[in-house]
Structure formats: structure tokens, C-alpha cells
NUMI-939722 format. One record per residue: residue in one letter; x negated, y, z negated of N, C-alpha, C in turn. Coordinates in pm, whole numbers, plus 50000, padded with zeros to 5 digits. Atoms other than C-alpha are relative to their C-alpha. Layout:
REM NUMI-939722
AXYZXYZXYZ/...
//
This chain:
REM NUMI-939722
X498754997850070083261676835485499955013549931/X499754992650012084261708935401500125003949842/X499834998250114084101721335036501225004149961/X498304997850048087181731534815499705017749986/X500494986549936085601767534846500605006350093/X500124999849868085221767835187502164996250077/X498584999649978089131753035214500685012049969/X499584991150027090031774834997500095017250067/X500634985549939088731809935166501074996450142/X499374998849854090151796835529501604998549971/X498275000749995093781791935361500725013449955/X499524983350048093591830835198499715006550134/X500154990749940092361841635518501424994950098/X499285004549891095391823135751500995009349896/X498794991050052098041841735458499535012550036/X499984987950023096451871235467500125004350192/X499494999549885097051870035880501544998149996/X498314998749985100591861235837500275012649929/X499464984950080101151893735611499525006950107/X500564991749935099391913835869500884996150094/X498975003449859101221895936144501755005549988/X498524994949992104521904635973500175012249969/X500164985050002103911938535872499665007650168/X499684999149863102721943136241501584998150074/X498755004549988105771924536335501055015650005/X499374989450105107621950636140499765012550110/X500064988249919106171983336302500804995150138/X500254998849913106111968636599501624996750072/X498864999149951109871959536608500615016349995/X499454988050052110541994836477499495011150099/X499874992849920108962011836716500564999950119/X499135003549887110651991237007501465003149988/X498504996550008114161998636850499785016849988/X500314982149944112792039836857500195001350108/X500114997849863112072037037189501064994650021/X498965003549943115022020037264501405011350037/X498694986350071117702044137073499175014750036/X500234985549956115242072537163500705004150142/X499525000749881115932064237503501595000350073/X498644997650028119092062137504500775012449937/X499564984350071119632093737299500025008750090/X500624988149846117842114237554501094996150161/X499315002949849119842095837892501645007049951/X498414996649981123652107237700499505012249973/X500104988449992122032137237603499795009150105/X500134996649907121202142937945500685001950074/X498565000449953124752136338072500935011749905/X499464990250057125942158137818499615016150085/X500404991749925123822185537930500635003150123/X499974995949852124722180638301501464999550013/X498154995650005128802182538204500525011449965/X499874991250044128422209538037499715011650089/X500174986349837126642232238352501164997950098/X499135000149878129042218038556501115006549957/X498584993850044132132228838328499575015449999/X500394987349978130452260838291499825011250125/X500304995649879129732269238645501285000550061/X499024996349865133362261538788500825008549881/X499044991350052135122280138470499275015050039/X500344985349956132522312238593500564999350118/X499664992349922133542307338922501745003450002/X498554995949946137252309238847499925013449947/X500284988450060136332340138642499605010250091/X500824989049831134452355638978501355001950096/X499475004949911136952346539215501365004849951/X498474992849991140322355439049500075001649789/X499774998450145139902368538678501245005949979/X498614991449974143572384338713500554981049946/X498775010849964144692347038682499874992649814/X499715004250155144112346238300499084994149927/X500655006250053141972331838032500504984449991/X499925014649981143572297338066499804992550114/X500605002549851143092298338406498714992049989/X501395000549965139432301238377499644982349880/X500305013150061139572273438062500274987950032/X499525010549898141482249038276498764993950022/X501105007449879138752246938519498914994349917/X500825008450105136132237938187500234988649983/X499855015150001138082211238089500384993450094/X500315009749907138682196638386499264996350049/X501655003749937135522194838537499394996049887/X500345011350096134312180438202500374984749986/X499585013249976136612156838236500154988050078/X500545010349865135522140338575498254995949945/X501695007749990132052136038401499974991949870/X500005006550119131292105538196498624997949919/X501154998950077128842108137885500244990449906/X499975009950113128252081037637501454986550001/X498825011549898130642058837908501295006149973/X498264994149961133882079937852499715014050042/X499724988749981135082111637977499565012149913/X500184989150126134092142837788501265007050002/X498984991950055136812159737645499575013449927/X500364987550027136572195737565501195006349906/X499094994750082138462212737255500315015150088/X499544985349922140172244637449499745013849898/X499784989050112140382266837151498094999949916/X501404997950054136182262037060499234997350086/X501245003749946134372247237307499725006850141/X500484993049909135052271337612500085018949982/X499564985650047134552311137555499485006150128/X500134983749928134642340937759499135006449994/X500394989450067132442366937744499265011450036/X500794993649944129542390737813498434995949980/X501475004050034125922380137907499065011149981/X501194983249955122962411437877498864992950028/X501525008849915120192399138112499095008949898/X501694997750059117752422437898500044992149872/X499855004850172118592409337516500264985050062/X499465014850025119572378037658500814990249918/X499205000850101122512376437453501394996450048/X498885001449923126052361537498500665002649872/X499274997650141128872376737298501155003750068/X499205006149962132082364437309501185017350040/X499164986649915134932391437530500984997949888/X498445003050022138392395037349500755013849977/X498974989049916139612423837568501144989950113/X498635008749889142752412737767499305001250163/X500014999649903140862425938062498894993850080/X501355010649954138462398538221499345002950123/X500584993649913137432420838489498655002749943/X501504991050119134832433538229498924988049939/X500845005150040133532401338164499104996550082/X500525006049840130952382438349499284986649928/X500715011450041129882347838161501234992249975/X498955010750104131532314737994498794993449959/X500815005450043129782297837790501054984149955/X499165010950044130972258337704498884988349961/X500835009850128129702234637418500934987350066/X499245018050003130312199137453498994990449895/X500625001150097129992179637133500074982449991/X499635010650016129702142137017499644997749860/X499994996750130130092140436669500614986049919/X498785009150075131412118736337501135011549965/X499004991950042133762148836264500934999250093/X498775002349918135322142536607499994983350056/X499575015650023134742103436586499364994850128/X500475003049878132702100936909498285000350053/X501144998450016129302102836791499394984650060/X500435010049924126922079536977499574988449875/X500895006450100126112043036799499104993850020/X501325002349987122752035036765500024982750031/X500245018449998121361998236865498724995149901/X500965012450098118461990036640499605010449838/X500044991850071118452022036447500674998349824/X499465003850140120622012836160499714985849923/X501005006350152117991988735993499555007449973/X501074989150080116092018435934501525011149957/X498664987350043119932034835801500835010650085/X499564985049896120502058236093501044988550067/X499045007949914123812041036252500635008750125/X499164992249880125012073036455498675011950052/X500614985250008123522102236634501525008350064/X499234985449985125152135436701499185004650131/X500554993049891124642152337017501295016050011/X499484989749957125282190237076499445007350118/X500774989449925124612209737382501095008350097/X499294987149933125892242937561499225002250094/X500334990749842125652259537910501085014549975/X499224991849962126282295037974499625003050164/X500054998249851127152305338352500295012249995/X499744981049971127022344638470500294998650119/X499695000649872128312352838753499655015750037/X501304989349969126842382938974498994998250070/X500984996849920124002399539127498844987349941/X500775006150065120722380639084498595009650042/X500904993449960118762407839248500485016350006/X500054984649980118222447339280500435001250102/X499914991549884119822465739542500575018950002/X499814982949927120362503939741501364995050076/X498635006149914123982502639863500625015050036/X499924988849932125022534640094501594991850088/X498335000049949129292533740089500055009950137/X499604997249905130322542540432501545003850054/X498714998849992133682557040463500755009050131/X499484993849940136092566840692500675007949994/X498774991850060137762598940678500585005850106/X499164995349904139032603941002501905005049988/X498234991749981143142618641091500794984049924/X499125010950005144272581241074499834994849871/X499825011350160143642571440747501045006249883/X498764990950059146392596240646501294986449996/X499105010149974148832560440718499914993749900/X499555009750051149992536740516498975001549849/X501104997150140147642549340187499264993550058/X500935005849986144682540240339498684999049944/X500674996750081142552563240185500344997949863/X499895001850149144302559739890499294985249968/X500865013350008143232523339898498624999149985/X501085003749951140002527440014499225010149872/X500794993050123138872555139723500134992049845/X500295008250122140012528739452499364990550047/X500335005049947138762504239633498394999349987/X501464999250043135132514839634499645003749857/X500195004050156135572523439248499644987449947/X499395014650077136272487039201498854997350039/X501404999849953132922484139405498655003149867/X500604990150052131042510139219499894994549813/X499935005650115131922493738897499514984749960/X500805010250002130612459138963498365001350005/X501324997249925126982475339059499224996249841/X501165002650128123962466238777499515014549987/X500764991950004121902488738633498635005650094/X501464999349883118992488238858500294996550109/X499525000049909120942492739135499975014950028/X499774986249980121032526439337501045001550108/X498684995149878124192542639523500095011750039/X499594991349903125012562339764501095003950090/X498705004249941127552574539965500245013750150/X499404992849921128502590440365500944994750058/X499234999649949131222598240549499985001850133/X499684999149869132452604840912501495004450035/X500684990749900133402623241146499625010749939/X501034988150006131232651341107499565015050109/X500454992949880131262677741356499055010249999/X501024991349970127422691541405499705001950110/X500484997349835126712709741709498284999249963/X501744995949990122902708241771499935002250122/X500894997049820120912725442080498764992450005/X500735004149993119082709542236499705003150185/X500014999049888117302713142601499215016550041/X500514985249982115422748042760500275000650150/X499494998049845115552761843088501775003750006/X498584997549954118462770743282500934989650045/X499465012649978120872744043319501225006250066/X498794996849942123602746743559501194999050014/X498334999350063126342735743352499984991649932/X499815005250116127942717143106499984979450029/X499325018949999127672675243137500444999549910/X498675008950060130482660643046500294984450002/X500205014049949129572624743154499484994649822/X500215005050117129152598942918499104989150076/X501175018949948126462566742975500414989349900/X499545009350074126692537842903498494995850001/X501665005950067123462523442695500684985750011/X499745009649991123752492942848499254989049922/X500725008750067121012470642660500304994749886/X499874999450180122482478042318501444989049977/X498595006950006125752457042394500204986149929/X500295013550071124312424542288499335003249844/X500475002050191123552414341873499624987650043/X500255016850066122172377641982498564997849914/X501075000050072119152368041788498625009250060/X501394989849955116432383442060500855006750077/X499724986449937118462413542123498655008149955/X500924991950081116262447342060500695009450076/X499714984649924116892485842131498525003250050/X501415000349887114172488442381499675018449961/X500644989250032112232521142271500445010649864/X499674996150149113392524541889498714995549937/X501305002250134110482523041612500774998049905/X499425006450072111022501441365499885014449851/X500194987450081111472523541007500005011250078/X499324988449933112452550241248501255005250030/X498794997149945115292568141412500075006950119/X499975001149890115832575541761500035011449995/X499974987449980115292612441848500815003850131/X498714999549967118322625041922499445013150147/X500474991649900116942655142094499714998450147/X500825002549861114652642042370501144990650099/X499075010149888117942618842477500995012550049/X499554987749937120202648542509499525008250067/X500674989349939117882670642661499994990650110/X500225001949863117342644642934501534996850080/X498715001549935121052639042985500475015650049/X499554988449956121682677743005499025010349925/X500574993450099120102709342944498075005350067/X501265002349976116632703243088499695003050137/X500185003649875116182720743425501704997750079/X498544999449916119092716243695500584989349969/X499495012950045121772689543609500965004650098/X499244999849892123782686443928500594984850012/X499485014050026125982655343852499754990149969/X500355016550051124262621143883498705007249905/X500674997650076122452626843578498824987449938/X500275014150062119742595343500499485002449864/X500524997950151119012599643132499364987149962/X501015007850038116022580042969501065002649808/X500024997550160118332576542644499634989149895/X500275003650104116852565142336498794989650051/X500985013749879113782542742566500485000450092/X499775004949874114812522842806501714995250063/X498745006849972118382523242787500895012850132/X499374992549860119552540243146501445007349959/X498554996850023122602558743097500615002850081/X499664994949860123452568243437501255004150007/X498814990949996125702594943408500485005650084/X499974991249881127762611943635500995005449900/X499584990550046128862640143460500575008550103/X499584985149960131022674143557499515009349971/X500654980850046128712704143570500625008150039/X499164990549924130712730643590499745008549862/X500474986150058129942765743429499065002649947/X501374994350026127232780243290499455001349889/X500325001050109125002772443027498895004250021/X501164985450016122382796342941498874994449903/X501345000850071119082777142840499904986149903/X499785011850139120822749442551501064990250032/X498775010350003122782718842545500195002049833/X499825001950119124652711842246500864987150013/X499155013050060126212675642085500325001149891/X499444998450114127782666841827499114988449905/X499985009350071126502647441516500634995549860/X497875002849994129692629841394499324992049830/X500155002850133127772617741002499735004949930/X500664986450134127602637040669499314984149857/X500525005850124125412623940379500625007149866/X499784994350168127652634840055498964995849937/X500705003250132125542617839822498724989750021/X501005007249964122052605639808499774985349893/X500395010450092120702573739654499185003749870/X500234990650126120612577239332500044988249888/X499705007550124120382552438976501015001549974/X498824994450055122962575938838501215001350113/X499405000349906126172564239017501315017349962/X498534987950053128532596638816499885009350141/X499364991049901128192621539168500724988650122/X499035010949889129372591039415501455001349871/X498795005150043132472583539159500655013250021/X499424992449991133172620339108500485003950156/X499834998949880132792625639461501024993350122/X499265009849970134992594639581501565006450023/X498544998449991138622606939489499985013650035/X499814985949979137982643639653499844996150154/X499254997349894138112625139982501024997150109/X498854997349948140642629540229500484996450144/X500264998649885141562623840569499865016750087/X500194990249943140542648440804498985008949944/X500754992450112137972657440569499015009550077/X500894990149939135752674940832500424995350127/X499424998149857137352665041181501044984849996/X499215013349965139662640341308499874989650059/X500965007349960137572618641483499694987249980/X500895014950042136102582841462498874997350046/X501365005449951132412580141498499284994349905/X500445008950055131522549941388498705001249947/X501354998349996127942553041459499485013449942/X500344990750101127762582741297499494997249871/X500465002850162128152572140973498884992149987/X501415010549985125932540441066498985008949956/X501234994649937123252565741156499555008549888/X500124995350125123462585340839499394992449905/X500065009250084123482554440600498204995150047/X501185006349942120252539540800498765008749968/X500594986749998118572575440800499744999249848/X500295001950145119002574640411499234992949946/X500725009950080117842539440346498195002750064/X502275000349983114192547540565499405011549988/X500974985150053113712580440378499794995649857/X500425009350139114212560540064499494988549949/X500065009949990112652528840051499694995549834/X500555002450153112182513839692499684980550011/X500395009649983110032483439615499784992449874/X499985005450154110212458439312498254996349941/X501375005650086107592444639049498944993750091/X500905007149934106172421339338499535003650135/X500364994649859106072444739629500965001550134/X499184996449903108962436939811501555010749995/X499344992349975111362460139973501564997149887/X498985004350049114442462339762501464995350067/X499005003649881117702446039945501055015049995/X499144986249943119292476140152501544996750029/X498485004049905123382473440221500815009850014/X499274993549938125502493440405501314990049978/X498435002749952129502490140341500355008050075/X499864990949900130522501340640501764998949996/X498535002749982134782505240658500615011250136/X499704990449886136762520340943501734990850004/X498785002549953140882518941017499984996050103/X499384997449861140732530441374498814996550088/X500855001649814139152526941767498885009449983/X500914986750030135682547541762500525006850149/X499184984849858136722576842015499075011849969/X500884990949980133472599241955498724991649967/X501275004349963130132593542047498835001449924/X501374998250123126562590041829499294988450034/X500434994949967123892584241969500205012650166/X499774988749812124312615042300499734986750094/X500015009249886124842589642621500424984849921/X499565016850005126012558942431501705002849977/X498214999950000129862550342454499764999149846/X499675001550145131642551242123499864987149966/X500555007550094131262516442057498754995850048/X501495003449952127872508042278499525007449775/X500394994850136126932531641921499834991149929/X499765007850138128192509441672498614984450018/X501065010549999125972479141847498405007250010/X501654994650001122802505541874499634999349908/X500764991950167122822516341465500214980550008/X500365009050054123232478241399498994991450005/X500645004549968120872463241606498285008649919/X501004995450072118532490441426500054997249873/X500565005650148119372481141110500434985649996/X500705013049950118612447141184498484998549977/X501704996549994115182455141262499755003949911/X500364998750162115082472240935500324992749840/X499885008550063116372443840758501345006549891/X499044992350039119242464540661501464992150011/X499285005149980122312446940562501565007049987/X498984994549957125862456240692501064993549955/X498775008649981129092443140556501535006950006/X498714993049953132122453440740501125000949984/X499055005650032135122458740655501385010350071/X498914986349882138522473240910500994996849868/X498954999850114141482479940721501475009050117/X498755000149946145162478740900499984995750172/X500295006449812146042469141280499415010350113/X500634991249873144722498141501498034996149965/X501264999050019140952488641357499144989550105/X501135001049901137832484241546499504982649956/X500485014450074137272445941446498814994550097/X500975007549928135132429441728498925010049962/X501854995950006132032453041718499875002249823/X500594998250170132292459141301500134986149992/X500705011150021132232421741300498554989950042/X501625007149976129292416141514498775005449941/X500694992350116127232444241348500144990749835/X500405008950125128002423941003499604988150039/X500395013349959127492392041152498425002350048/X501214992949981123952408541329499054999849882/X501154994350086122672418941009499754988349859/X499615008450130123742390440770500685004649939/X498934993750128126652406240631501254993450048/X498295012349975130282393740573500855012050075/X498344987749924133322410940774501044993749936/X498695005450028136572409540654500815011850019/X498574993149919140162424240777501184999449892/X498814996550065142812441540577501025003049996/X498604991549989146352444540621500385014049972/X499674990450064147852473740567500715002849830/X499075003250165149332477840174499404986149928/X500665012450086147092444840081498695006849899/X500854997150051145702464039815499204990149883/X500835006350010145102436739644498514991850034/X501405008449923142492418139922499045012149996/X501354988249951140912453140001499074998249836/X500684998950113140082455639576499074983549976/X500815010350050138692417339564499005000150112/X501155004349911136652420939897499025013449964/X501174988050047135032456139764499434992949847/X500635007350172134882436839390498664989350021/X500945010549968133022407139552498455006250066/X501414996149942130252427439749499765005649907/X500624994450138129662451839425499644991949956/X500365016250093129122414139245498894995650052/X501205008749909126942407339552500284985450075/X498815016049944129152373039660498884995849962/X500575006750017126102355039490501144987049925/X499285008950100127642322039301499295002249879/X500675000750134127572318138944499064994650004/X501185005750080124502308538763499764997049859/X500165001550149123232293238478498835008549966/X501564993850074121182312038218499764998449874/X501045007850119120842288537941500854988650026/
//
């Protein structure tokens, strides 16, 4: 039998387990209603979050895409696309007048500060808060939280979206200044036009800028040649852009020596009609030229591209340079491949390479009104050309995006050349100066989609 001791001791030790058991108890409900309401905090805060990129992302892209259409435009698209997403089981609702802004992002400071110029060309962000609050009566309510006093939480969170480049590039404007762009303001178009370009570009971007036609005679050829070819070849190989096309005897980072193809088409020794020229490799040109009179030792061709302006950080000689030109600015002419051949020539004398080694992205805007009707490379037809320079800058990873402008323009080969290289084509009415300024605005931008960057 058990003493009154011995009772005693085993009935302080069974209370002093129930106090421990309910103090346990205690935590142990308190941390299950944490975890509960934590959990829960974090899953609407997470929906918050992911309403907020989304409202952010389609009010940048209405901002990319048509900032002409107004700041309510662009806030529209916030709150509506907020309002297809549900957080804390209803709709989010977005205050118009605080919770979506305009503005400007600076990738170095990493700073967003709000626009309120009328002209939203100049901006390039939105930023949009979405809030759940007791001030707007929609604050989340807790489930086990308010024994420990806490009955609500508050949730705030923001997305900003930029829209823009996301990378460095070398961009070598390509313009046409042939007779025909004297029509319908073409040039006039096409010199604001690449402003509107020129003005989307980043800082750590470099520009450049040639033209066409160009009329350089060069000699080329020795010996006595017994007259003038007049024949043209056709570089048959170069006609195709499908994935395993190639210009059969081009070096890559090279350029086709113009010389040694003219000299074998004329110039070199007797040229008595069927002429077989080895031009540029292996592309046959099998000419049958008119020799007729007398050429004393030299051939001469023409090469139909001028380099105004080299690649450069500082875009001020391209802008100044831009509205001085003209049609007819050095012949009347259309050689496509000219200019190509210029632009290409530029980018593999300049190559620039970022922080990690790689090449920086190269692009050629290439534009043209009219039919090419002069020749570049010697023995290739005027447009065989246009598929030679693309298929080379191809191989140089050189990107092309084309763009004709009114109804006489060269569209099939400046669309397979952009299509070839990964670049976009697009076709301009005549007087659609609007499309010409949003399809030069969009490649200066880079046609990347918005992004978030917080």
C-alpha cells in the first residue's frame, strides 16, 4: 500500500503534466494556426504578385505597340487584365488614378520615375501596384490568427514592365537613294522614318549608315583584251536561301574578291564572246557577252555602294547625315546588292564582342522602292545579287530586316533575304507614313516583348 507521500508526489507529478500538456497544447495550436494563415498569406500573395505582372506586361505592350493611342489606352489594358485574375477569391480591381503609372525605367540606376510628358513615345515602362487593404475594405481575414489579435493582413505588391531591347547591337541603315524615290515622298518618309529608328536605339548600341547606287568604276584585268563584255551571268547557285544553301567559294568573315571575278569575265587575255567566268567560286556565269572595240589592258565595273557613315556609339553624324539625302544622290540606279555589300563589308571590319565573348547582334535595315536594274557582284544578275550578299550574311550571322516601300518594289527577294537571315520583312504603301514610322520604331525597339524588371 502506497504511502500518503508517495500518493501525494504521483498526484503533483500527473498536474504538473497537465500544465505542460496545456501550455504545449497552447504553442502547439499557435504554431498550427501560423502555419496555416502563413500559408495562406503567402498563396494570395502569390496571386497578387502574378496579377500584377500580368497587368503590367499587357499595359507595356499597349505602350510598345501603339503609344499614340493615349494614356488611358495603355491603363485600360492594366485594369482589365487585372480583372480576369482572381486573388483572395475575387477579381482584383485596380484604382486607375494610383495603381497604374507611366513612365521611365534606367537599366543602370535601376530606377522607375513616373513620365508626365503628353508624349508616350519617350516612355518605355508601367509600373502597377495592386493592393488589399482595410483602407480599401479588402484586406485578407485571417483563420486562427485573431486569438493571438491579428484579424487581417494587408498585402501590397508591384510589377514594373519595360519594353525594348534586352541586348546590345551594330545596326548599318541601308537606304535607297536611287531616281525613284523622288515619288510619292518617299524619301521624305524614309529620312523621318529612320530618325524614328535612330531614336529608339540604347546606349550601347552602335550605328551606322550606307547608301546606293554608287557609281565606282574599278580596273580590273591585264593584257590585251579584245573588247568590251557586255554580257551579264547568271550566278546560278546563289538563287536559293533554303536552310543548306551556301555561296560555293565565299569565306566565311570575308568578302568575295571582286577583282579576280571580273578579270575572269573580261579583261584577262582574249575575250571573244562565250565568256566562262569562275565568278565568286564555283558559281559559272556563262556569259555571252558583245566584244566589240578595244580595250587597252583594263576592264572596268561598277561598284553601286557608298559607306556615309561608319559604326559608331555616337549616333549625331548618321542623324545629321540622314536629312541631306536625296534621290539621285550619286546615280539613278538600283543596286540592291550594293548596299548589301557595303553594310556586310562594315559589320566584318568591325566586329565588337560583349562581357562574355560573344559577337555582338549585327542588323542590317535594308529598304528599297524599286526593281534592282544594276549589278553587284560583276556576273551576277541584279537580283541573283541580292540572294548572294544575303546568303553571306547568313553565314555571318548577320541579320537583315527588309523593308520595300510603294508598288514598283522588289518584295520577293528582300523578303527571302529577311526571311534567310532571321529578319522580319514588311511592305509599305505609298503615303502610309504612319506603318513605315511604327515598322522603323519597332526594329530600333528591337520587336523584343515587354519585360519585367521588378
Amino acid at each position: 500500500m502506497k504511502s500518503f507521500r508517495a500518493l501525494r508526489e504521483e498526484v503533483s507529478r500527473r498536474g504538473a503534466i497537465a500544465v505542460l500538456s496545456a501550455i504545449f497544447l497552447i504553442v502547439i495550436l499557435a504554431f498550427a494556426s501560423f502555419s496555416i494563415d502563413f500559408g495562406y498569406i503567402m498563396l494570395v500573395d502569390q496571386e497578387m504578385q502574378s496579377a500584377v505582372d500580368a497587368a503590367a506586361l499587357a499595359a507595356a505592350q499597349e505602350l510598345q505597340i501603339d503609344p499614340d493611342g493615349g494614356q488611358n489606352q495603355i491603363v485600360d489594358a492594366a485594369v482589365d487584365l487585372a480583372a480576369l485574375n482572381t486573388v483572395n477569391g475575387q477579381n482584383l480591381t485596380l484604382q486607375r488614378d494610383s495603381d497604374v503609372e507611366i513612365g521611365i525605367w534606367d537599366e543602370l540606376t535601376g530606377q522607375f520615375t513616373p513620365f508626365n510628358g503628353a508624349d508616350l513615345t519617350l516612355a518605355n515602362a508601367v509600373r502597377v501596384r495592386g493592393e488589399l487593404s482595410n483602407a480599401r475594405q479588402n484586406a485578407m481575414n485571417l483563420f486562427f490568427a485573431p486569438v493571438l489579435g491579428q484579424k487581417t493582413h494587408q498585402i501590397n505588391d508591384e510589377a514594373i514592365a519595360v519594353i525594348g531591347r534586352t541586348r546590345m547591337r551594330d545596326v548599318m541603315l541601308v537606304i535607297d537613294c536611287s531616281g525613284s524615290m523622288s515619288s510619292y515622298n518617299r524619301m521624305t518618309m524614309t529620312r523621318a522614318a529612320a530618325l524614328v529608328l535612330i531614336d529608339e536605339l540604347g546606349v550601347d548600341d552602335r550605328l551606322g549608315l550606307a547608301v546606293y547606287s554608287y557609281p565606282v568604276l574599278i580596273n580590273t584585268g591585264n593584257g590585251n583584251g579584245s573588247g568590251n563584255n557586255t554580257g551579264r551571268g547568271n550566278a546560278g547557285s546563289i538563287t536559293s536561301l533554303n536552310s543548306n544553301a551556301s555561296v560555293t567559294g565565299t569565306r566565311i568573315a570575308s568578302l568575295p574578291n571582286f577583282d579576280s571575278g571580273v578579270s575572269a569575265k573580261s579583261g584577262n587575255g582574249n575575250n571573244h564572246g562565250n565568256n566562262h567566268g569562275n565568278n565568286h567560286g564555283n558559281n559559272n556565269g556563262n556569259n555571252n557577252g558583245n566584244n566589240n572595240g578595244n580595250n587597252n589592258g583594263s576592264s572596268q565595273t561598277r561598284l553601286s555602294g557608298r559607306l556615309e557613315r561608319q559604326l559608331n556609339f555616337t549616333f549625331q553624324p548618321v542623324i545629321a547625315r540622314v536629312p541631306q539625302l536625296v534621290p539621285n544622290l550619286y546615280a539613278s540606279t538600283t543596286c540592291i546588292g550594293g548596299g548589301m555589300r557595303v553594310a556586310i563589308q562594315e559589320f566584318l571590319a568591325n566586329p565588337r564582342y560583349d562581357s562574355l565573348g560573344n559577337q555582338v547582334e549585327q542588323v542590317m535595315v535594308l529598304m528599297t522602292d524599286g526593281q534592282a536594274n544594276e549589278t553587284e557582284p560583276p556576273g551576277a544578275d541584279p537580283i541573283d545579287s541580292i540572294y548572294y550578299y544575303a546568303a553571306l550574311a547568313r553565314q555571318n550571322n548577320i541579320i537583315i530586316h527588309g523593308i520595300t516601300l510603294g508598288r514598283d518594289a522588289l518584295s520577293a527577294a528582300i523578303e527571302d533575304a529577311a526571311g534567310a537571315t532571321g529578319g522580319q520583312y514588311h511592305h509599305v504603301e505609298d503615303g502610309d507614313f504612319a506603318g513605315l514610322f511604327e515598322i522603323y520604331r519597332g526594329i530600333g525597339r528591337g520587336g523584343d516583348q515587354p519585360r519585367l524588371v521588378h
